[in-house]
C-alpha positions in Angstrom: 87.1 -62.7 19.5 88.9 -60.9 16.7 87.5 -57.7 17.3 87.1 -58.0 20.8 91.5 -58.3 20.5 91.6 -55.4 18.2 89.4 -52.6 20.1 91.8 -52.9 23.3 94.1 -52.0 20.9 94.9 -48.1 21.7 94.9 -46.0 18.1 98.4 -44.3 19.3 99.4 -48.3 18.4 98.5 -48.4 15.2 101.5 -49.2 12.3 102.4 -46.3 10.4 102.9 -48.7 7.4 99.6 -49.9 6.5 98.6 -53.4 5.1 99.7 -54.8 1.7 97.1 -54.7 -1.0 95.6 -58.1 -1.0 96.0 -60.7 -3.3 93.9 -63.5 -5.0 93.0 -66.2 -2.6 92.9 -63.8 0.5 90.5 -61.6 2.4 90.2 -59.5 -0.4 86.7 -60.0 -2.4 85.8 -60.1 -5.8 84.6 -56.4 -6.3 80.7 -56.1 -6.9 80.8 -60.1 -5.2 78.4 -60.2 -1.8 80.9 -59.6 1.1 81.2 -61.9 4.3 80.5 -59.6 7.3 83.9 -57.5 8.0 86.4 -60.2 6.9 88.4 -57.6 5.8 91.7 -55.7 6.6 91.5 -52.9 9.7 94.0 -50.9 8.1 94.2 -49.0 4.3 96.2 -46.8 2.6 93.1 -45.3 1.0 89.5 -45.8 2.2 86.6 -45.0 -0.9 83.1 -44.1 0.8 80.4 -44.5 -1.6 80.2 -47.2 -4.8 78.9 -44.5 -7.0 80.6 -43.1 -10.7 83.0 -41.0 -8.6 83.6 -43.5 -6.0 84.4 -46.5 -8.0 86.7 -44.2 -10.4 88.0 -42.7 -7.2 89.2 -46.4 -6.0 90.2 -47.3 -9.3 92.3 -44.6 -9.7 93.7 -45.2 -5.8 94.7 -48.8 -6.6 96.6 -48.0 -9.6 99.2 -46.0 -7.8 99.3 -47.4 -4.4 98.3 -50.8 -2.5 95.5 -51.5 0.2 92.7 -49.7 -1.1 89.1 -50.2 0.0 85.7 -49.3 -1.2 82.2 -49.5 1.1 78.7 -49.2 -0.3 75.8 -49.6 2.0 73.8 -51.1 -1.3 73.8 -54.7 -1.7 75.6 -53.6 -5.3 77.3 -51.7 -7.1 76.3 -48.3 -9.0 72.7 -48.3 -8.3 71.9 -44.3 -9.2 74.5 -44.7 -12.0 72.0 -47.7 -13.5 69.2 -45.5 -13.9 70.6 -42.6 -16.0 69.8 -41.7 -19.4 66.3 -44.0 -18.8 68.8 -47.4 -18.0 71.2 -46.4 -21.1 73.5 -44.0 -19.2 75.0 -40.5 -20.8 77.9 -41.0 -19.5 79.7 -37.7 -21.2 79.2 -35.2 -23.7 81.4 -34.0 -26.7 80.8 -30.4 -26.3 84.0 -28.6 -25.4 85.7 -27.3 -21.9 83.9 -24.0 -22.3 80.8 -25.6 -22.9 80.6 -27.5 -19.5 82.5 -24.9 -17.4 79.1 -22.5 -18.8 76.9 -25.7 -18.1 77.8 -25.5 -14.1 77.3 -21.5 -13.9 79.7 -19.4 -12.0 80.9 -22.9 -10.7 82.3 -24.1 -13.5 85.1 -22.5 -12.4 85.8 -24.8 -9.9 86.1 -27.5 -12.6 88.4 -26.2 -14.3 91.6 -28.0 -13.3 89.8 -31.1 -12.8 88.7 -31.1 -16.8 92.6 -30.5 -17.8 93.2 -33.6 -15.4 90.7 -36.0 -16.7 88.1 -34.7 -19.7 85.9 -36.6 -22.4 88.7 -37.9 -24.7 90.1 -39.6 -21.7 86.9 -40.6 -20.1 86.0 -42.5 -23.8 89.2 -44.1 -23.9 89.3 -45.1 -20.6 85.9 -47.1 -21.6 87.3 -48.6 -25.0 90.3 -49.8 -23.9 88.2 -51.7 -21.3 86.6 -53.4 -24.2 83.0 -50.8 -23.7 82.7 -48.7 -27.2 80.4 -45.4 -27.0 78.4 -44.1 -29.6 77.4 -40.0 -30.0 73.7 -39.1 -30.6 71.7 -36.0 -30.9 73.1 -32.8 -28.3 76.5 -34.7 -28.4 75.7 -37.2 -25.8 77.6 -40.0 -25.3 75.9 -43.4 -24.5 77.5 -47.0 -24.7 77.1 -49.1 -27.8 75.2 -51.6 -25.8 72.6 -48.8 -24.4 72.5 -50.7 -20.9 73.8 -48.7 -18.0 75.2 -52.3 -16.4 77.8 -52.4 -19.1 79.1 -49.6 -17.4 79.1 -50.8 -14.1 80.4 -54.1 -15.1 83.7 -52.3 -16.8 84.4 -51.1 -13.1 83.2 -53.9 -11.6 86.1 -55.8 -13.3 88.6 -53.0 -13.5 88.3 -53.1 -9.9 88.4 -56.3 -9.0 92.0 -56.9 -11.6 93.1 -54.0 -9.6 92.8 -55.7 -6.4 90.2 -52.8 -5.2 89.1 -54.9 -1.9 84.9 -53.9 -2.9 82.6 -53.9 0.5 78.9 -54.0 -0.2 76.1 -53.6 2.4 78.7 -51.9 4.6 77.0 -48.1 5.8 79.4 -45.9 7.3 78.4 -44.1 10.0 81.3 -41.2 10.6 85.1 -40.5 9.7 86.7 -39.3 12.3 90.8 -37.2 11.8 93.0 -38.9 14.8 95.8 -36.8 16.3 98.0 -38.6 14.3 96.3 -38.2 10.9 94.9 -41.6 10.7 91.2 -41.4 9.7 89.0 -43.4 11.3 86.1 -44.9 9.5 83.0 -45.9 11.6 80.3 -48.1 10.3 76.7 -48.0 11.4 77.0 -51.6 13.1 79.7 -50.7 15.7 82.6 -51.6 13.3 85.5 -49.3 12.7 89.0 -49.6 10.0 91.8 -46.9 9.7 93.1 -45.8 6.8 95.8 -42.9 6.2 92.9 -40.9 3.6 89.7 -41.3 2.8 87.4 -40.4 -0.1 84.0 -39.2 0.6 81.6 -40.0 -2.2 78.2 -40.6 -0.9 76.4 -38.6 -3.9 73.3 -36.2 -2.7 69.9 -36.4 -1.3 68.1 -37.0 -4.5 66.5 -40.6 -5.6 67.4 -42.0 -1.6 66.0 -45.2 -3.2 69.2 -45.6 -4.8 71.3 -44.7 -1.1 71.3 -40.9 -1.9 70.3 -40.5 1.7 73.1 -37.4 2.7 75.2 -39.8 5.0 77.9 -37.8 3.1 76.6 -34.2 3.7 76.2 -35.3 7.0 79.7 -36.8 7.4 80.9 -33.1 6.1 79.2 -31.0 8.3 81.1 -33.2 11.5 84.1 -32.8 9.9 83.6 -28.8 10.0 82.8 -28.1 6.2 80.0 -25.7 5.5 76.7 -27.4 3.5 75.3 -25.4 0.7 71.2 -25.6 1.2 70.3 -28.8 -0.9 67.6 -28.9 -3.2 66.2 -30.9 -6.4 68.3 -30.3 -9.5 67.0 -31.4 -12.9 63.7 -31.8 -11.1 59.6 -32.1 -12.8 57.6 -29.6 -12.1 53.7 -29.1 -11.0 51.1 -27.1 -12.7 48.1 -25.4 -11.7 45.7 -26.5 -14.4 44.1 -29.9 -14.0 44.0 -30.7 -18.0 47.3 -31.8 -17.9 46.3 -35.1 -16.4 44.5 -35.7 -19.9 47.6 -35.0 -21.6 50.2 -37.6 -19.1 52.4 -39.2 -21.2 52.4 -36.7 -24.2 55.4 -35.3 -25.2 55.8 -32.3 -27.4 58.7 -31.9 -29.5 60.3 -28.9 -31.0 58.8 -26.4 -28.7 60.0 -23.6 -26.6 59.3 -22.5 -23.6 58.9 -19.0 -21.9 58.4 -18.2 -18.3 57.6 -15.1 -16.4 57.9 -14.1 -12.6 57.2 -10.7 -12.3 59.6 -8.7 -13.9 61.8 -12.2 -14.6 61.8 -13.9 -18.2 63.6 -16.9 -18.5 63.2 -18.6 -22.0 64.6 -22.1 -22.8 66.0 -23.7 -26.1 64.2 -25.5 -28.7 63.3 -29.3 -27.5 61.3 -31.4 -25.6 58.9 -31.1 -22.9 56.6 -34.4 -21.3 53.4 -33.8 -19.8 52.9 -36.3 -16.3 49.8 -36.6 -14.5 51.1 -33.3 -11.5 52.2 -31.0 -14.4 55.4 -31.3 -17.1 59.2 -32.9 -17.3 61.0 -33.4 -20.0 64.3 -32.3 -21.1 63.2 -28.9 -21.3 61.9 -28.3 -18.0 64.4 -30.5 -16.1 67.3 -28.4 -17.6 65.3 -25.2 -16.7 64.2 -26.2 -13.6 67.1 -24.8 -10.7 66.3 -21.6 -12.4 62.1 -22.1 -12.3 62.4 -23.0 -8.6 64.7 -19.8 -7.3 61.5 -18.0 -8.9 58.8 -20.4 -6.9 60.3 -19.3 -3.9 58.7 -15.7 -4.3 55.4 -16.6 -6.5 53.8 -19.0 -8.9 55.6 -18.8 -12.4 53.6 -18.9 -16.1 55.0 -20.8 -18.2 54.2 -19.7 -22.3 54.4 -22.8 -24.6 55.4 -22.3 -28.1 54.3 -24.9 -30.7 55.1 -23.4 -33.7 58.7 -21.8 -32.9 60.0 -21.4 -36.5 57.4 -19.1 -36.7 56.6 -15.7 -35.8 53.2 -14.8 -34.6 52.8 -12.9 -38.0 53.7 -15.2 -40.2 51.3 -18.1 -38.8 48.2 -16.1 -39.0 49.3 -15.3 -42.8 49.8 -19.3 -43.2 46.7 -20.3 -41.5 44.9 -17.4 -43.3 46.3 -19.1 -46.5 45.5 -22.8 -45.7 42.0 -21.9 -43.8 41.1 -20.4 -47.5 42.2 -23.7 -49.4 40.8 -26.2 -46.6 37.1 -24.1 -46.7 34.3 -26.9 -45.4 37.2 -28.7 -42.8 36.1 -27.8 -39.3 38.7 -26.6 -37.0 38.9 -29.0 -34.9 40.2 -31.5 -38.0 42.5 -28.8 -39.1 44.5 -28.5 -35.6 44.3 -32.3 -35.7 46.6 -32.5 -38.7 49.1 -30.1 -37.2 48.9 -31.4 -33.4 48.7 -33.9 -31.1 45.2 -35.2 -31.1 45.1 -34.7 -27.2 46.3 -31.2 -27.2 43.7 -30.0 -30.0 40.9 -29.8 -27.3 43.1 -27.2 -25.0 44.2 -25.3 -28.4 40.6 -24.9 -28.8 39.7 -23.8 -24.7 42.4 -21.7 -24.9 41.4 -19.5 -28.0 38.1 -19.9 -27.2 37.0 -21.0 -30.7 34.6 -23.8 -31.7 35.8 -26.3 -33.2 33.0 -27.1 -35.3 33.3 -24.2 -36.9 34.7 -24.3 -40.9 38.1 -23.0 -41.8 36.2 -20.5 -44.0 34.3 -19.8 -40.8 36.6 -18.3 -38.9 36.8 -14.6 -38.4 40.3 -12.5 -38.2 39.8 -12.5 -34.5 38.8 -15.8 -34.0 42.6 -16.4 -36.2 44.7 -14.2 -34.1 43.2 -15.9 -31.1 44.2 -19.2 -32.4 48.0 -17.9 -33.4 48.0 -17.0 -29.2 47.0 -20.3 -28.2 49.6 -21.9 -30.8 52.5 -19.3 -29.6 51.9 -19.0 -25.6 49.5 -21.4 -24.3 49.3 -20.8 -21.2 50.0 -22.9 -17.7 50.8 -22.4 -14.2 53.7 -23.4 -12.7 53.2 -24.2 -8.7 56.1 -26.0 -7.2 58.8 -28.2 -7.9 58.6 -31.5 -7.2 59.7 -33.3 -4.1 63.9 -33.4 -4.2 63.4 -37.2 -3.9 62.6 -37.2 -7.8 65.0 -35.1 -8.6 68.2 -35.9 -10.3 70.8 -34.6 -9.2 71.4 -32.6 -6.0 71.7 -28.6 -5.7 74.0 -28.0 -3.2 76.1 -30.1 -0.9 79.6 -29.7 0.5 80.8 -25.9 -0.2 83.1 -25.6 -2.6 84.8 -23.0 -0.8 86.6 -25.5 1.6 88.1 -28.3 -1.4 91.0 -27.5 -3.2 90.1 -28.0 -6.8 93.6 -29.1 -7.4 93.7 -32.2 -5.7 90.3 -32.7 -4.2 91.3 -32.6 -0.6 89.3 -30.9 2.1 90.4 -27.9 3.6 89.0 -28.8 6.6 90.3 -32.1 7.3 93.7 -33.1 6.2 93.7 -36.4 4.1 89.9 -36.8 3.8 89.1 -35.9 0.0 85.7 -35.5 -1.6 84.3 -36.2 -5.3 81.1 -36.2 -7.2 77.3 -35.4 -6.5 78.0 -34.7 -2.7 79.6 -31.5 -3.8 77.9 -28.5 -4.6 77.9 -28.9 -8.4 75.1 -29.6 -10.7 74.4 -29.2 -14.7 72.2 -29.4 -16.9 71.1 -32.9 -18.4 73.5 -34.1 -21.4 76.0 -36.1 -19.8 77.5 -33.3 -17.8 77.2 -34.2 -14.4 78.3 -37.8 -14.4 81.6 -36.3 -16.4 82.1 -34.0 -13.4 81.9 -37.4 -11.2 83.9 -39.5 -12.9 86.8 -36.2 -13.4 86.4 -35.3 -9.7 86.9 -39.2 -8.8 89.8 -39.7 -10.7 91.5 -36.5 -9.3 90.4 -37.6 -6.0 91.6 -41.1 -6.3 94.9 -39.8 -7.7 95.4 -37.2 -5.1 94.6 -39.2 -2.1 96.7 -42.5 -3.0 99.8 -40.0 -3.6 99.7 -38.5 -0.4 100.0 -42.0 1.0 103.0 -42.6 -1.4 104.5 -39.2 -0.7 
């Protein structure tokens, strides 16, 4: 009956004052509680699409300037991506200066500029404490939360929010956002449903884990609104071999390697750190932070990828050590002498690789047969095919162009009053803690922006 009233309603009606921000005992629910279906307000100040990091800080930011602020998530709760970061622990920043993370995001960093001066890492870690959530800084200068359990993050908004009177919507899926003639945004939900508000604050996230509601509804949104989509691919994404051995090695990880690949005339060469082996080919911080570079070069041919075990050393000085210890171990096969300086799994490949028995004796083995050896141990040698599919990757390439925001205030350029924040724009890092700071600095400056045009 309600709606039926409501929808014969024409929009040139609608109040230019829009409704108060709800208090306790109304309409308004407990953010991150289930939602009755649509018991809510038709009319916002600021509308917040996507329960996300940059969504919820968006709306948190919105309600502490202005009143009637609304958030919909088409989960069942809140933060669902945001809960699987960092393996369920969640980076949620990174010490590492400005100039770091402007170089983390390329010739995009750019972009971020004014949006780190606005909200950075000292503000993003006090912003948790004086919640009552203390961090804690580990190795690469990532943040984590004392508690390593992502839901202590989600449960800082979760109340934030609701003391803020944030009125939370969960399994609500918007369908479209439409600009009216007279600025009022319309919001359309995929049930038939519609509310107005005067902006709204698109923060969908990507196309990457669509378990987690990463499905592109926002990229989608974007393009109807007349903004230009940068081609979307996997970000921080595994990647498949050639060689079939590597399913004997799923689970291994290697530490303090590096990591060499060739395309043609192309050499990209990573740090010193991890990589995982999985039963399609390798992961692992290495290759994930490598990997948006690894993939322009699969577009043209396969890619070799060079292991190196032993990276303190140079080729010349390992054959002089193993020359050294191969004369003090004498009678201990080879096979027993890799053993004690690899993974037992990965002893076997050594060995295929360098094409040396390993029942031969350390006292055995011929200057050849060494220099062979120091080869496998420096560059042994795989096959990189393809990237996996974007739905494991994690974080988006691409999305909304950059181009058409303005980086000072987060608004479209496209469509007055309709802002945009986090993974659905074309930004992406490396792994460390970077990307979910540019979602949480993008939402705040989004949420700030958007609820002071309604108070201008």
């Amino acid at each position: 009956m309600f709606w039926t009233l409501f929808l014969t309603i024409s929009v040139k009606s609608l109040p230019t004052r829009l409704a108060a921000k709800p208090r306790a005992g109304r309409q308004a629910a407990q953010a991150g509680s289930p939602s009755p279906p649509f018991q809510f307000m038709n009319h916002y100040n600021v509308i917040v699409i996507g329960a996300g990091p940059s969504g919820m800080m968006a709306a948190l930011r919105a309600a502490e300037i202005t009143d009637s602020v609304a958030l919909f998530e088409k989960n069942a709760s809140l933060g669902r991506k945001l809960g699987l970061t960092g393996k369920g622990r969640c980076n949620i920043t990174n010490v590492s200066g400005l100039d770091v993370f402007l170089e983390k995001f390329g010739k995009k960093g750019l972009f971020l500029r004014n949006v780190f001066n606005k909200f950075f890492v000292d503000d993003l870690i006090r912003f948790f404490k004086d919640r009552g959530l203390e961090v804690k800084t580990e190795r690469q200068g990532r943040v984590f939360p004392a508690t390593d359990r992502s839901i202590s993050v989600i449960d800082v908004f979760k109340k934030a929010m609701a003391k803020a009177g944030v009125d939370v919507r969960l399994s609500s899926s918007v369908h479209s956002v439409k600009v009216l003639e007279d600025g009022i945004k319309r919001v359309c939900f995929t049930d038939g449903k519609e509310v107005f508000a005067k902006t709204v604050i698109i923060a969908t996230g990507g196309v990457s884990y669509p378990q987690t509601g990463s499905t592109g509804d926002g990229l989608r949104i974007a393009c109807e609104l007349g903004h230009r989509i940068e081609e979307a691919s996997g970000g921080l994404v595994p990647l498949e071999t050639q060689e079939f051995f590597v399913r004997d090695m799923q689970g291994l990880t290697l530490k303090n390697i590096r990591i060499t690949f060739f395309a043609g005339n192309k050499k990209i060469e990573s740090s010193i750190g991890e990589l995982l082996f999985t039963h399609f080919g390798v992961s692992g911080p290495l290759i994930l932070d490598i990997s948006s570079d690894i993939c322009k070069l699969l577009k043209k041919s396969k890619v070799r990828m060079l292991i190196d075990l032993k990276p303190g050393l140079e080729p010349g000085q390992l054959n002089i050590k193993m020359q050294r210890e191969f004369q003090v171990s004498g009678s201990l096969m080879i096979k027993n002498y890799l053993a004690d300086i690899l993974p037992n799994r990965l002893v076997a490949v050594v060995l295929r690789s360098s094409k040396v028995s390993g029942e031969k004796k350390c006292h055995q083995i011929t200057a050849p047969e060494r220099s062979s050896l120091v080869s496998a141990l420096k560059a042994l040698e795989l096959t990189i095919t393809r990237p996996r599919p974007i739905v494991e990757a994690m974080v988006t390439e691409g999305g909304v162009s950059l181009n058409e925001i303005n980086p000072q205030t987060m608004e479209s350029r496209k469509a007055k009053g309709v802002y945009f924040c986090g993974e659905v724009l074309d930004l992406a890092a490396a792994s460390g803690g970077f990307n979910l700071q540019a979602a949480f600095s993008t939402g705040y400056l989004a949420g700030e922006s958007a609820a002071s045009k309604v108070c201008d």
